[in-house]
C-alpha positions as CSV (number, residue, x, y, z in Angstrom):
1,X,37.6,-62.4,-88.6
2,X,40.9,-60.6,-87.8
3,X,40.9,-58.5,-84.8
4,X,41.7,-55.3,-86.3
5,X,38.6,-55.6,-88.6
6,X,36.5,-56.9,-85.5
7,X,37.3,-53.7,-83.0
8,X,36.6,-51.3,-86.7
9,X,33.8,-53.3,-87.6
10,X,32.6,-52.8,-83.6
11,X,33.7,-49.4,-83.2
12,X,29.8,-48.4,-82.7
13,X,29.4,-51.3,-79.6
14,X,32.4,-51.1,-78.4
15,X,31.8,-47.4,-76.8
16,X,28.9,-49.5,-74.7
17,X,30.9,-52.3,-73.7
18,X,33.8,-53.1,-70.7
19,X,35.7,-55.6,-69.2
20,X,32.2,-57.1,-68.3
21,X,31.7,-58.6,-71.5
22,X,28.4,-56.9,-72.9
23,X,27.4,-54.5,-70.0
24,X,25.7,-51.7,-70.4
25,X,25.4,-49.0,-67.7
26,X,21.3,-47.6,-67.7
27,X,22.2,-44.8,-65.4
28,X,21.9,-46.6,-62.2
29,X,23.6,-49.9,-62.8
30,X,25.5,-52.3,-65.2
31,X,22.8,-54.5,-67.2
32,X,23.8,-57.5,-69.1
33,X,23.9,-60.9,-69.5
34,X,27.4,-62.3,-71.5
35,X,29.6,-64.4,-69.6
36,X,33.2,-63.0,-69.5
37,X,35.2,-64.3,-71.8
38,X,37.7,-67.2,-71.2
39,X,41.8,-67.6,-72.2
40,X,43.8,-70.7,-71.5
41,X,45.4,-71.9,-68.4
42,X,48.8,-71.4,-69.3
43,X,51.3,-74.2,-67.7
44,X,51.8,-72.0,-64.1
45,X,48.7,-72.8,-62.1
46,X,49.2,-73.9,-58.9
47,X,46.5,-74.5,-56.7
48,X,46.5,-73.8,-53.1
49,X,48.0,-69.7,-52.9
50,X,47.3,-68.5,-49.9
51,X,44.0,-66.3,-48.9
52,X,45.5,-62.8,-49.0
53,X,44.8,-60.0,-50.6
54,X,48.4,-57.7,-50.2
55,X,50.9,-60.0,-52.8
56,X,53.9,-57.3,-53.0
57,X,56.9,-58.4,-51.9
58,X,58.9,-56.3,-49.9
59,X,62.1,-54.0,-52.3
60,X,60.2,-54.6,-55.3
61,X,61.0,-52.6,-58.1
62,X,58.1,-53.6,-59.9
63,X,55.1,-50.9,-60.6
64,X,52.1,-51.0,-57.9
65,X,48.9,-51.3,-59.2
66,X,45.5,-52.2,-57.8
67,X,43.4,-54.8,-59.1
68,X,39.8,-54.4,-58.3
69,X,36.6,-55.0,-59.6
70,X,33.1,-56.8,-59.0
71,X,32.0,-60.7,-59.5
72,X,28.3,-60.5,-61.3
73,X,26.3,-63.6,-61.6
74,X,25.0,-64.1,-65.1
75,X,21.8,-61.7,-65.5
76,X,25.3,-58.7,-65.2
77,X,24.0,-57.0,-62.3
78,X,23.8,-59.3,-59.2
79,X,26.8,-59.1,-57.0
80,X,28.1,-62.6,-56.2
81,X,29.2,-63.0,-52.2
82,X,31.7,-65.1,-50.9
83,X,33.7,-66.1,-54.4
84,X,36.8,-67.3,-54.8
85,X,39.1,-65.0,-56.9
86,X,42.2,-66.1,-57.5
87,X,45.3,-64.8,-59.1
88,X,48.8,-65.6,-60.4
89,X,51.4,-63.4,-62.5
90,X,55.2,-63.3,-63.1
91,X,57.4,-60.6,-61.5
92,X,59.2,-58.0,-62.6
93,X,62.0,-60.3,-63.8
94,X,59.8,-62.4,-65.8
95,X,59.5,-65.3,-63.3
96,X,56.5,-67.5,-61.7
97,X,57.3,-68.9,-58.7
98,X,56.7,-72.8,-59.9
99,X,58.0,-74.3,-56.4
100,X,58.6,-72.1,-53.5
101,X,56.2,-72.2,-50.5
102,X,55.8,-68.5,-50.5
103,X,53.9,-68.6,-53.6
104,X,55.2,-65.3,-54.7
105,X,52.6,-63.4,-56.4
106,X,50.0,-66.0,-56.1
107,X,46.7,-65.2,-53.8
108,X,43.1,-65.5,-53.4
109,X,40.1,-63.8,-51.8
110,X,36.5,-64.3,-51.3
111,X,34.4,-61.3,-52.7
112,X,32.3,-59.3,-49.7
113,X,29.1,-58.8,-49.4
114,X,28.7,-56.7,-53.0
115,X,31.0,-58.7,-55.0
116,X,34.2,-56.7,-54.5
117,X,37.5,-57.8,-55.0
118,X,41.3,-56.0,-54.4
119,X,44.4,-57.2,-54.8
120,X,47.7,-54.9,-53.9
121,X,49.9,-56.2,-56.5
122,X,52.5,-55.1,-59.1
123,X,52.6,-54.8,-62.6
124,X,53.5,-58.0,-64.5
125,X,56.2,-57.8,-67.3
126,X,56.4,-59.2,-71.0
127,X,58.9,-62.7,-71.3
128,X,59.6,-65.0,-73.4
129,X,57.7,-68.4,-73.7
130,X,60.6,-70.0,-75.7
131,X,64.0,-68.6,-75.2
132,X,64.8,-69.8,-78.8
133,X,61.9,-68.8,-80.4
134,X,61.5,-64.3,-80.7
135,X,58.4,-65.2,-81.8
136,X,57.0,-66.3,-78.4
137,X,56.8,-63.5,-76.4
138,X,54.1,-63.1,-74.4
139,X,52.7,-59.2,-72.9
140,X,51.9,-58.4,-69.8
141,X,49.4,-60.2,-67.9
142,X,47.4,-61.3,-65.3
143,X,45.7,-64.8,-64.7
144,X,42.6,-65.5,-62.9
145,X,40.2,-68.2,-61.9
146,X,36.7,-67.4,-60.0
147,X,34.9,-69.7,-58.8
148,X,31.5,-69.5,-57.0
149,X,28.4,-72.1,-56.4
150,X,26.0,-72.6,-58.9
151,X,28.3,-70.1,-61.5
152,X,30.7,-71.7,-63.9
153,X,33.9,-71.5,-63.2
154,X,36.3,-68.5,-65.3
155,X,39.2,-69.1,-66.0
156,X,40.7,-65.9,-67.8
157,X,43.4,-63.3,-67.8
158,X,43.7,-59.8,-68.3
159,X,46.0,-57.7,-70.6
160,X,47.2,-54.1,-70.5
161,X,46.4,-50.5,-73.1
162,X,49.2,-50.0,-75.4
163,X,51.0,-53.2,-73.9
164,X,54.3,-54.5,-75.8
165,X,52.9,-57.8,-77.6
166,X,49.9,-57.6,-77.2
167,X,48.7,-57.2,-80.6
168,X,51.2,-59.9,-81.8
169,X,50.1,-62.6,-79.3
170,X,47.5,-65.0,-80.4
171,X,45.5,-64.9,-77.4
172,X,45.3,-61.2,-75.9
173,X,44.8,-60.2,-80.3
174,X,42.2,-62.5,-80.2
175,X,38.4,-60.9,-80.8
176,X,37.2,-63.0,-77.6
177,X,39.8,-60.4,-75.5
178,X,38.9,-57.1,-76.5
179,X,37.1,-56.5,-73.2
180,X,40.0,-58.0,-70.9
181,X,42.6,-55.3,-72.6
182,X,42.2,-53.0,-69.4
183,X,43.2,-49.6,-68.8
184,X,46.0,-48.7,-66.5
185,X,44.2,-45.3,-64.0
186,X,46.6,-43.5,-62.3
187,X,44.8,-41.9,-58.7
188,X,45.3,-39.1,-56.4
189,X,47.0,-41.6,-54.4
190,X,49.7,-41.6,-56.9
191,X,49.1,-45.4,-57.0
192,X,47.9,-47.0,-60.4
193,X,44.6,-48.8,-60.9
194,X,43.3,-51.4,-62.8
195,X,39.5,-51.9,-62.9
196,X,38.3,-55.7,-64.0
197,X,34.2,-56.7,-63.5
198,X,33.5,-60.1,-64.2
199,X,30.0,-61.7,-65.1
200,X,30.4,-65.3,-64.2
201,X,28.1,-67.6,-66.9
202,X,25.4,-70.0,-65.0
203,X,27.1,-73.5,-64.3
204,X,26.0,-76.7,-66.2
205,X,25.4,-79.2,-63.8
206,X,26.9,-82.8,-64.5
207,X,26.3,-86.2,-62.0
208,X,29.0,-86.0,-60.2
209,X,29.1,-90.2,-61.3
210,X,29.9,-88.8,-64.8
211,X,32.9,-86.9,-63.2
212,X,34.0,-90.2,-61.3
213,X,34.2,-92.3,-64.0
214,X,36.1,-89.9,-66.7
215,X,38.9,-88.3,-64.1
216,X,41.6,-90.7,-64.6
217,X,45.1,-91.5,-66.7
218,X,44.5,-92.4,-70.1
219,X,46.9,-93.5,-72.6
220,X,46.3,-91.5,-76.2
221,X,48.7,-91.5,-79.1
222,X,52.5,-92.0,-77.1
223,X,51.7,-89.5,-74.4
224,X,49.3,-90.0,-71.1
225,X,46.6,-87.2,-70.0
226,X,45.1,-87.0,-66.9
227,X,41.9,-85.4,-66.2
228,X,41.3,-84.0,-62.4
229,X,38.3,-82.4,-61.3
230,X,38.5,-79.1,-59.2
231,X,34.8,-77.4,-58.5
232,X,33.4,-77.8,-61.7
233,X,36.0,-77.7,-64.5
234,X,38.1,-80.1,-65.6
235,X,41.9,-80.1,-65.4
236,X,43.8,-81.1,-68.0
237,X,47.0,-82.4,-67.7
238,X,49.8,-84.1,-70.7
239,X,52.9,-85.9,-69.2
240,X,52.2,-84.5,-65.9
241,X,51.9,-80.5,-66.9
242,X,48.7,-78.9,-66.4
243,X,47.7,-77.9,-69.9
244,X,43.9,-76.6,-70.0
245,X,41.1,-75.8,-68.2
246,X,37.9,-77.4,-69.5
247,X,34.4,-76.8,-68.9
248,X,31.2,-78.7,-69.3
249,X,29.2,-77.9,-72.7
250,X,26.6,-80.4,-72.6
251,X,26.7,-84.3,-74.3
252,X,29.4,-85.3,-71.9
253,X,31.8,-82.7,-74.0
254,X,33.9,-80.2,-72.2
255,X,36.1,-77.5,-73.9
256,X,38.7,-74.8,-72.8
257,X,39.3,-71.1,-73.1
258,X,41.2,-69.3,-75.0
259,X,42.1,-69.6,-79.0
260,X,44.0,-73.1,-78.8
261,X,41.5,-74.8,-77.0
262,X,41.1,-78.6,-76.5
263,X,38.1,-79.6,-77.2
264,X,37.0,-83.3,-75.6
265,X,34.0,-85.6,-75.9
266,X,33.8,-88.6,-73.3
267,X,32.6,-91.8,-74.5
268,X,31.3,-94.2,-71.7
269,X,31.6,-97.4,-73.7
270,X,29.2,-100.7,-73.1
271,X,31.9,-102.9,-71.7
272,X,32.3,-99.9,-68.5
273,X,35.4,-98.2,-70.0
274,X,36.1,-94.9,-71.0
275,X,37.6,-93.7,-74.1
276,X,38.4,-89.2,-74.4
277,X,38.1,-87.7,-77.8
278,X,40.5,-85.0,-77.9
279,X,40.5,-82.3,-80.4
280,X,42.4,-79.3,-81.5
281,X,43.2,-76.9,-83.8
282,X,45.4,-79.5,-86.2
283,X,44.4,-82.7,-84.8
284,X,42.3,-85.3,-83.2
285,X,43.5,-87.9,-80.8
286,X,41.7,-90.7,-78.5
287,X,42.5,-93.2,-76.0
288,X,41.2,-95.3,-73.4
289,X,41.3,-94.6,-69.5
290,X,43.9,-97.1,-67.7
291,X,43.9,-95.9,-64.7
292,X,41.3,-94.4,-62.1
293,X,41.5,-92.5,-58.5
């Protein structure tokens, strides 16, 4: 369904419905039980940002905004202490920092007590994916991962009202996003605010055995992938660059976010080796594990 017929055919939902997903507020609290929705990794993760919570960098003339919200477990109304939120963006001249140790606009923080997040940030800008390619530009946005015990890990990001792109790019026009495309409040403070609650799906547990024996090189096609475990998804990396996230389905079969995911089913063969089935959108590979940690 295209996503223009999706929000009309919506329309009566959609005046019930926020960034949660399907929440509902009864008059005294948000009820619901639909996980957030997921998007792809995108090639810029880097794990290890520091714990901070303030990631504006001094003579900025990027826009302020807050980003702030509350981490739900699954029933959409339980506030979820102590998790990780985590979150990267470009800068006002459409850059990640890919390799300094400063990890410019890159941080995490723990959620308090009642769930709560902030982040003092500023407002990411549009760029260009492929400088050859007009087609590639991507809108503003914001990534995130959460991650908490016993909750399956999100791996998501968030896109702007009215933002340049965002109608033409193949993941924030996608029906899964319509709750992530977040309004920009302007306060008293004359700061702007961005508000982002996130119900976190329950985790599906898999013997951490299984996860031994399919992290690992493996040769497919004329390429290698690499599969790394962090919490419980599953890092996916082609030729060294981190490509997806994946996470556990069920039937030793993980899959990623977003509208290109990958798709892959682990076979642990007779003879003690293991061979990934990896699909997407136009095609199917496989190969065998050479090489393990």
């Amino acid at each position: 369904m295209e996503r223009r017929d999706f929000i009309r055919n919506a329309s009566l939902t959609a005046l019930s419905m926020s960034a949660f997903g399907n929440l509902i507020w009864d008059g005294v609290h948000f009820v619901g039980d639909t996980p957030t929705t997921t998007d792809i990794l995108g090639p810029f993760y880097r794990p290890g940002a520091p714990i901070r919570n303030n990631l504006r960098l001094p003579n900025t003339k990027g826009t302020p905004i807050i980003l702030k919200g509350n981490i739900l477990k699954e029933d959409g109304k339980t506030p979820l202490k102590n998790a990780l939120v985590e979150i990267w963006h470009c800068d006002e001249n459409e850059v990640y920092d890919n390799a300094t140790d400063d990890y410019k606009y890159r941080g995490g923080q723990t959620t308090n007590s009642k769930g709560k997040y902030e982040f003092k940030t500023i407002l990411p800008v549009p760029y260009k994916a492929d400088q050859a390619d007009e087609s590639s530009w991507r809108p503003a946005h914001i990534h995130m991962r959460i991650s908490a015990p016993n909750q399956q890990d999100l791996i998501t990001q968030i896109y702007f009202e009215n933002g340049k792109y965002v109608e033409s790019d193949p993941w924030a026009s996608a029906p899964s996003a319509v709750n992530r495309i977040l309004k920009i409040t302007q306060m008293k403070s004359g700061e702007s605010e961005v508000l982002f609650n996130v119900i976190l799906g329950k985790e599906i547990p898999l013997d951490a055995k299984v996860y031994e024996k399919i992290t690992g090189l493996y040769e497919v096609d004329d390429f290698t992938v690499e599969f790394i475990k962090s919490d419980d998804a599953l890092f996916m990396k082609r030729n060294g660059q981190l490509v997806a996230n994946l996470n556990y389905v069920g039937n030793n079969t993980f899959e990623g976010g977003g509208t290109s995911f990958p798709k892959v089913h682990f076979e642990l063969l007779k003879d003690g080796s293991v061979k990934a089935n990896i699909s997407t959108k136009s095609k199917t590979y496989s190969g065998l594990k050479f090489l393990k940690y």
